[in-house]
C-alpha atoms as a printed R data frame, in Angstrom:
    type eleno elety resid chain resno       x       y      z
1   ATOM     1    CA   UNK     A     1 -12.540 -10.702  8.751
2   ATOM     2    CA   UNK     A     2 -15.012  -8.682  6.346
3   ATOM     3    CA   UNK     A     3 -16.023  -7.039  8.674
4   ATOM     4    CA   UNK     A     4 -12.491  -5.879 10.340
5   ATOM     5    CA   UNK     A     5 -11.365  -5.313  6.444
6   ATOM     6    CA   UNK     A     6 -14.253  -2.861  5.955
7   ATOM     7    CA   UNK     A     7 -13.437  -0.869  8.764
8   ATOM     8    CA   UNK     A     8  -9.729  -0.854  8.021
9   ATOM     9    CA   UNK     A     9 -10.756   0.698  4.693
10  ATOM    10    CA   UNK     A    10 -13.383   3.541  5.932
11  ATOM    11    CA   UNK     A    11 -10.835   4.655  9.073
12  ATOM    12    CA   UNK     A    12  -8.444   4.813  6.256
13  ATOM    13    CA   UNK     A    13 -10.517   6.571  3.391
14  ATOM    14    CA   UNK     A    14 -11.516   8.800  6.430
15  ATOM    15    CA   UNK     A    15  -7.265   8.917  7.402
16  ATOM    16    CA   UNK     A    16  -6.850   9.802  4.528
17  ATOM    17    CA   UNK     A    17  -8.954  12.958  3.909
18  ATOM    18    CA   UNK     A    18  -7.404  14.685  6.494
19  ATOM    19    CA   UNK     A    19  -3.937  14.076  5.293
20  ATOM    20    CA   UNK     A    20  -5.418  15.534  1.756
21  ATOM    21    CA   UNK     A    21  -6.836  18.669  3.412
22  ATOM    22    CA   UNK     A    22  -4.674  19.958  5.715
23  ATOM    23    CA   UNK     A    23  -1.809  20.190  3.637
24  ATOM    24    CA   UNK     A    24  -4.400  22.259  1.345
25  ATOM    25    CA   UNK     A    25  -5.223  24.530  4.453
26  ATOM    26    CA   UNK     A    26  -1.170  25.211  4.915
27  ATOM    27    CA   UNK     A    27  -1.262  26.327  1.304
28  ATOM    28    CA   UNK     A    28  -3.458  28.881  2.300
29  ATOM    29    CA   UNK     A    29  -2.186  30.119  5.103
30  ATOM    30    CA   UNK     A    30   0.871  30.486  3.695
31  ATOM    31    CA   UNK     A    31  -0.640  32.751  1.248
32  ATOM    32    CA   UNK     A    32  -1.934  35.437  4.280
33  ATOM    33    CA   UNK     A    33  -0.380  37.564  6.152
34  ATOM    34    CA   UNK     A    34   0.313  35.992  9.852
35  ATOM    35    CA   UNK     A    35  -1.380  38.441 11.820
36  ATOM    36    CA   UNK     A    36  -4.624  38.594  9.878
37  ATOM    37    CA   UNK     A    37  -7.918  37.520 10.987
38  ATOM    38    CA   UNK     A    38  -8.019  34.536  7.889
39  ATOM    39    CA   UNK     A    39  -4.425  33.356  9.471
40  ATOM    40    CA   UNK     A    40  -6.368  33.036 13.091
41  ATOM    41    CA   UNK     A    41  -9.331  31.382 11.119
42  ATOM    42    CA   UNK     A    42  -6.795  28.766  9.299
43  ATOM    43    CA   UNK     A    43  -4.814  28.227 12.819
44  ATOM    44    CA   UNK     A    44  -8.198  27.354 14.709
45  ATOM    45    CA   UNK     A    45  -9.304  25.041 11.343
46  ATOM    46    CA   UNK     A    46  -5.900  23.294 10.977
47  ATOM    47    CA   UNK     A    47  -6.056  22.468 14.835
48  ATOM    48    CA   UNK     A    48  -9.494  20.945 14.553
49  ATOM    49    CA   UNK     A    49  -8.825  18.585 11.601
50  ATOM    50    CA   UNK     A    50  -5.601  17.404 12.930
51  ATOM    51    CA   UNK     A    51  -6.974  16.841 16.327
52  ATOM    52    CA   UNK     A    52  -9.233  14.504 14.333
53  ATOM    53    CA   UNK     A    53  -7.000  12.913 12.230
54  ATOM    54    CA   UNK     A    54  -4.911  10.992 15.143
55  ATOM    55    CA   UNK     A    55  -7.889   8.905 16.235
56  ATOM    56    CA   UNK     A    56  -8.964   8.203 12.594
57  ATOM    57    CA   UNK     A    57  -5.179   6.843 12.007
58  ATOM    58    CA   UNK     A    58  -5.047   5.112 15.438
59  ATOM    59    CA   UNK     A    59  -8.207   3.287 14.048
60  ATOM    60    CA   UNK     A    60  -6.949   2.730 10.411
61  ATOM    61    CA   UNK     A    61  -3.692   1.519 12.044
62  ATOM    62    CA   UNK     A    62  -4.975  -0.753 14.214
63  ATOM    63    CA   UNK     A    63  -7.967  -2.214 12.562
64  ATOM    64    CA   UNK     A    64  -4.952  -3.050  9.280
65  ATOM    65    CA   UNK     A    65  -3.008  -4.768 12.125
66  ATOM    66    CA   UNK     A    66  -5.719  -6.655 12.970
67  ATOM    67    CA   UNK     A    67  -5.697  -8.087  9.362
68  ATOM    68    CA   UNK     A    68  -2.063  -8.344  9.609
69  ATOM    69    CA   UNK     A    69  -2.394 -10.682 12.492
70  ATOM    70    CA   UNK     A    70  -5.684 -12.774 11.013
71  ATOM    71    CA   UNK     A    71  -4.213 -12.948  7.276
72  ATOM    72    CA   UNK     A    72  -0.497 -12.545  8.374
73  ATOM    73    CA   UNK     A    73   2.129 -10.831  6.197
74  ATOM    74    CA   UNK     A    74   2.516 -12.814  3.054
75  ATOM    75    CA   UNK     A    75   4.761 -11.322  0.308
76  ATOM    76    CA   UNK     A    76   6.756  -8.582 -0.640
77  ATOM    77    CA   UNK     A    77   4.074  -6.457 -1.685
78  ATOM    78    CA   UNK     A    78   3.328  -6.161  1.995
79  ATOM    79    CA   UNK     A    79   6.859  -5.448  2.906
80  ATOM    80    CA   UNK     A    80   6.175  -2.600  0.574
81  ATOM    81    CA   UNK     A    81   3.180  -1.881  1.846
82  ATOM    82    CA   UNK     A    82   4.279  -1.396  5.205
83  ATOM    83    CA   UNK     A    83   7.009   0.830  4.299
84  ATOM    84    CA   UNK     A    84   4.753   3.175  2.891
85  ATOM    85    CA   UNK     A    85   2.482   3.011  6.024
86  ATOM    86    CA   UNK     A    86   5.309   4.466  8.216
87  ATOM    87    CA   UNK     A    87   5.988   6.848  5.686
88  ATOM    88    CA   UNK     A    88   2.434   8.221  6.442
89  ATOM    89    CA   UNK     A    89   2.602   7.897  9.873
90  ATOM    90    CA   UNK     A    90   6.105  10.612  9.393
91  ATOM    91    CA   UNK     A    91   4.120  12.595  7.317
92  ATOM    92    CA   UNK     A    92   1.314  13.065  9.718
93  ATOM    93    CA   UNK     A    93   3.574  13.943 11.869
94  ATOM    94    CA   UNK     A    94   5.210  16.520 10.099
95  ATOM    95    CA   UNK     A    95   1.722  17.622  9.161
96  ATOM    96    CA   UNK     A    96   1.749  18.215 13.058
97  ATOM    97    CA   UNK     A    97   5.433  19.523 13.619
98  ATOM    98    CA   UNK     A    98   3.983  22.920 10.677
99  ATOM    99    CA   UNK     A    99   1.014  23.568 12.432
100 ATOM   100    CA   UNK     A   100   2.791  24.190 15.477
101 ATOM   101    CA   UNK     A   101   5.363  26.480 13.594
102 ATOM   102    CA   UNK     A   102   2.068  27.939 12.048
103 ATOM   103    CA   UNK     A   103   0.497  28.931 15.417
104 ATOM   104    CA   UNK     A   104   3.836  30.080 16.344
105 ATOM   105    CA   UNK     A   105   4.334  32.434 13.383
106 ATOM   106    CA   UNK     A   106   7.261  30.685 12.576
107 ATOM   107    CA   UNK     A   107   6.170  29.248  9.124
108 ATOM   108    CA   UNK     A   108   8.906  29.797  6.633
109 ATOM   109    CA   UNK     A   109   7.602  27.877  3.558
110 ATOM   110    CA   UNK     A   110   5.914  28.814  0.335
111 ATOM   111    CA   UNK     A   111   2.232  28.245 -0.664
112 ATOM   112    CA   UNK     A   112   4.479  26.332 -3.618
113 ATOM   113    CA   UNK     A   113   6.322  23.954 -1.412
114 ATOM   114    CA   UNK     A   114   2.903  23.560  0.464
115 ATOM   115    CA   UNK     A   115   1.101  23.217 -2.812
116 ATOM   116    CA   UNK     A   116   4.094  20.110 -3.721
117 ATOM   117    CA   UNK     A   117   4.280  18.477 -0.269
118 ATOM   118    CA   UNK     A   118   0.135  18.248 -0.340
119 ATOM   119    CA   UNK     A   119   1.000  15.647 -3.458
120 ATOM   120    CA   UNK     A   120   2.597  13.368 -1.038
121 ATOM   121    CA   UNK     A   121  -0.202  11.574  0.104
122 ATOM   122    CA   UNK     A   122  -1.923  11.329 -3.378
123 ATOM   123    CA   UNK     A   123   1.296   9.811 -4.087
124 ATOM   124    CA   UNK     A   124   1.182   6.968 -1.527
125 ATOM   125    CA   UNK     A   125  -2.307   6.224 -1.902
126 ATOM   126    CA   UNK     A   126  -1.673   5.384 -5.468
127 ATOM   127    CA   UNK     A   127   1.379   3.193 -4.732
128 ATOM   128    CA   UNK     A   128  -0.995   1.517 -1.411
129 ATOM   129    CA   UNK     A   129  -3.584   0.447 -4.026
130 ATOM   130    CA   UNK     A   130  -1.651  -0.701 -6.836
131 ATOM   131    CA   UNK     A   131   0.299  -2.709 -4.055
132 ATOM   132    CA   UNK     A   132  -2.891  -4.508 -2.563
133 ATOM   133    CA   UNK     A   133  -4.834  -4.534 -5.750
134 ATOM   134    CA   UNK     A   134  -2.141  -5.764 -8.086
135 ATOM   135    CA   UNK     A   135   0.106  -7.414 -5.205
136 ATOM   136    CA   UNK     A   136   3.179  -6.918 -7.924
137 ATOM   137    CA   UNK     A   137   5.468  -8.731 -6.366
């Protein structure tokens, strides 16, 4: 189960870098104006990185269910745990639902909003590892 653990924690680390970054490119983009050469630059980059997110997340997801089934779900920690899972998986896609309104031109959000929804999954992270780590409750 080492083994399965470690690779539940690199997809994820991996996961996870993605979900920091592309917020961070919508910040951006939001910042130019939608017809300029940076904007095409930012659609083609954002496209890229969330085309590669969806198989690192596939792999976080499944190698943590493996766990789940070897270890099974003990507490509520995990309950908690879980909860905050699917509130990544809605986040990534949302991630996905603005870059399509970016390569539409149909963006209608502040680099500021960006700038406070790119906190989200610093947020979770934190609550994740104080949940396994700690296991509060």
């Amino acid at each position: 189960m080492l083994w399965i653990k470690s690779f539940h924690i690199i997809f994820v680390t991996s996961w996870f870098a993605g979900l920091f970054y592309l917020p961070r490119l919508f910040v951006n983009h939001a910042m130019v104006n939608a017809d300029s050469e940076a904007a095409e630059r930012l659609k083609l980059m954002e496209t890229k990185l969330y085309r590669f997110m969806l198989p690192l997340a596939v792999l976080a997801l499944g190698f943590g269910l493996w766990l789940m089934i070897g270890y099974g779900i003990n507490g509520a920690w995990m309950h908690a745990k879980l909860t905050l899972v699917l509130l990544l998986i809605a986040y990534h896609w949302y991630c996905g639902k603005l870059l399509k309104d970016f390569k539409a031109n149909r963006n209608t959000r502040s680099h500021v909003w960006y700038r406070w929804f790119n906190e989200v999954p610093v947020i979770v992270l934190t609550l994740v590892v104080i949940l396994v780590v700690v296991k509060p409750f």
